[in-house]
C-alpha positions as CSV (number, residue, x, y, z in Angstrom):
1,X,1.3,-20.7,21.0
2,X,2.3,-20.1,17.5
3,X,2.5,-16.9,15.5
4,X,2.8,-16.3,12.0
5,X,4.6,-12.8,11.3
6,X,4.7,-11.7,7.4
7,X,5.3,-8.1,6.0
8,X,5.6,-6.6,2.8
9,X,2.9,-7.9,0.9
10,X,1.8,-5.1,-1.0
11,X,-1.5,-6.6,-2.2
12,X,-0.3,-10.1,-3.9
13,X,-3.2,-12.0,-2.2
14,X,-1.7,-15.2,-3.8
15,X,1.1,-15.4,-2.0
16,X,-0.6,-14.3,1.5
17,X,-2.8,-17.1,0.4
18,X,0.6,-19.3,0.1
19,X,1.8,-18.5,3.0
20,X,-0.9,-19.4,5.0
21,X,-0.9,-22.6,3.5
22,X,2.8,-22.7,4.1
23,X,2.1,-21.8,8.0
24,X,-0.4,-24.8,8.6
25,X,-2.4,-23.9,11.8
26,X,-1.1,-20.8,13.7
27,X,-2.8,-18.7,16.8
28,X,-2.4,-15.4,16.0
29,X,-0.7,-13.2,12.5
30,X,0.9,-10.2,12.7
31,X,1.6,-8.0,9.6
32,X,4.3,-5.6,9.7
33,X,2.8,-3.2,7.2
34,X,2.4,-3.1,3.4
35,X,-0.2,-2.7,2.8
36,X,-2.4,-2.8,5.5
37,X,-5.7,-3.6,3.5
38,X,-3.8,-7.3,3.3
39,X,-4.2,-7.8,6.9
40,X,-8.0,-8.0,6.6
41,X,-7.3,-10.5,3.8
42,X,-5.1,-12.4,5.9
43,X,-7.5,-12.4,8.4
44,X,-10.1,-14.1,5.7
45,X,-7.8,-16.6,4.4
46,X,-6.4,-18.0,7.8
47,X,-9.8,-17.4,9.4
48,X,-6.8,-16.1,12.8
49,X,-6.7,-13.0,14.5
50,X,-4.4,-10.5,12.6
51,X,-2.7,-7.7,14.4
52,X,-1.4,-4.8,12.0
53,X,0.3,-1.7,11.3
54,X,0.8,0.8,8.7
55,X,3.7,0.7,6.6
56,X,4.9,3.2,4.5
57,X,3.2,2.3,1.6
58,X,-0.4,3.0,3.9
59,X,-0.8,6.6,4.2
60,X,-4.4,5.7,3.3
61,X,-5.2,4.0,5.8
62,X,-6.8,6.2,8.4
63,X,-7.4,4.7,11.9
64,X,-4.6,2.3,11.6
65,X,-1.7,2.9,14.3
66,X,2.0,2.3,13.2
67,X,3.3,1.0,16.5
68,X,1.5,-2.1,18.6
69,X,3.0,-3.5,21.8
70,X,1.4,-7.1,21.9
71,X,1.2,-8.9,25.1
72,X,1.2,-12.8,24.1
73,X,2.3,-15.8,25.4
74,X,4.2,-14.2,28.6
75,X,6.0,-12.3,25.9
76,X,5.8,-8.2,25.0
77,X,6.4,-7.6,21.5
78,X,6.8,-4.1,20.0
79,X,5.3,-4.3,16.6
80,X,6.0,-1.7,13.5
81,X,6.8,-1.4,10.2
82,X,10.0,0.5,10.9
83,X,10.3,2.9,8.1
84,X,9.9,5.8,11.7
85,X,12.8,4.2,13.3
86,X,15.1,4.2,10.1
87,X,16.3,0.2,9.9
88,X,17.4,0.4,6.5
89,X,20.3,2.7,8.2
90,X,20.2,-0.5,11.0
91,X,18.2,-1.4,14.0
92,X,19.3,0.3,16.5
93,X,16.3,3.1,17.3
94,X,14.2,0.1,16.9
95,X,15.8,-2.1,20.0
96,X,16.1,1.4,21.6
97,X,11.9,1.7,21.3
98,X,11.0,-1.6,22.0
99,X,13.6,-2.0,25.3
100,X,12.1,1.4,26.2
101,X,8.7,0.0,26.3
102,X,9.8,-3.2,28.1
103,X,9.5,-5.3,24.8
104,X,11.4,-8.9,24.9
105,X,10.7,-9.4,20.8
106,X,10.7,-6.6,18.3
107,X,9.2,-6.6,15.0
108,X,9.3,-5.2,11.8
109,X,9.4,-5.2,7.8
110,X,10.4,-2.1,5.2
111,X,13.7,-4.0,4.1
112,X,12.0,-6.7,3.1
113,X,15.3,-8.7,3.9
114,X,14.7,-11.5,6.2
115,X,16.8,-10.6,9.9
116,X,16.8,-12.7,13.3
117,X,19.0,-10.3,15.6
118,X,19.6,-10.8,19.4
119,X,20.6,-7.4,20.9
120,X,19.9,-5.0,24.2
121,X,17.9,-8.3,25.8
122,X,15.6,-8.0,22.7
123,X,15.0,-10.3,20.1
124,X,14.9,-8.3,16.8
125,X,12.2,-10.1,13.6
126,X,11.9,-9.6,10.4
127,X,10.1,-11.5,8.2
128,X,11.3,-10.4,5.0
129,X,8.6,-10.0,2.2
130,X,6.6,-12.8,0.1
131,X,5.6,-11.0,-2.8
132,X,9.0,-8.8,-3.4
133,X,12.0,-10.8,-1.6
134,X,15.0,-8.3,-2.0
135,X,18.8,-8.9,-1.2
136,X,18.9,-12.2,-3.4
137,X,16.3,-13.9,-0.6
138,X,13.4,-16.1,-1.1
139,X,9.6,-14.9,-0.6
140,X,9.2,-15.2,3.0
141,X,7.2,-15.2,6.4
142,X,8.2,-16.1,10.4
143,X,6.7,-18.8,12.4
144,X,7.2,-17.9,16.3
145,X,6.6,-20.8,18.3
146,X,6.1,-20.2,22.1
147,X,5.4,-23.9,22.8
148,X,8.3,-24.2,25.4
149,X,10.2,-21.8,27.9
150,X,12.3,-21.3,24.9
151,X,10.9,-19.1,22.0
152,X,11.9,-21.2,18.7
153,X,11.8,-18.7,15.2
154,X,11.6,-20.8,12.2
155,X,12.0,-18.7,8.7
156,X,9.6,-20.4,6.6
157,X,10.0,-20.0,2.4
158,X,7.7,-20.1,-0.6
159,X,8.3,-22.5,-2.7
């Protein structure tokens, strides 16, 4: 199984639209928030199930939780935007959360800095951003491949 995992996009449909280019063929997107409303166009332009949550940049977006726990390809993963669990101060309430709810992968934008992190038996995402790259990064998005035992993350630039 293959997931694409992007956050951040804050409404620049033409690089969603790159990415999913980018991605090729994928089973399942999740979007980590900002802005929300891109999730339904991700959903049109990869014609693939999008699972989303609200960032902080989506306080109109009624009816849209801010925390998923996503049971996929014998994995849990705890999906969030993380502005409510501070990770521009660092990840740690976020590993706390999603060991707490028996998450194996944990994942979330706000940053918009690209992070792999391995800590607490949880494997800590984030995608970075494709329209607004921060830090000196390059627009980007996650492929999470769950084709073997292993779980393989490949950080995927626009170009």
């Amino acid at each position: 199984m293959k997931i694409g995992i992007i956050s951040d996009t804050h409404g620049d449909y033409g690089a969603i639209a790159a990415a999913v280019q980018a991605a090729g063929k994928v089973d399942l997107w999740l979007h980590a928030g900002d802005c929300c409303d891109d999730a339904n166009y991700l959903a049109e332009a990869s014609q693939t199930k999008v699972i989303g949550v609200m960032g902080n940049c989506d306080w109109l977006a009624p009816g849209r939780k801010t925390d998923q726990i996503i049971e996929v390809g014998g994995r849990r993963i705890f999906l969030t935007h993380g502005h409510l669990y501070g990770v521009n101060r660092g990840p740690g309430a976020l590993i706390a959360e999603a060991a707490a709810n028996g998450c194996d992968i944990a994942i979330y934008g706000h940053t918009h800095i690209p992070a792999e992190i391995k800590a607490g038996g949880v494997i800590v995402l984030n995608p970075g951003s494709v329209s607004r790259p921060r830090g000196g990064h390059e627009p980007s998005f996650i492929i999470l491949d769950f084709s073997d035992e292993q779980s393989a993350v490949r950080f995927k630039n626009l170009e």
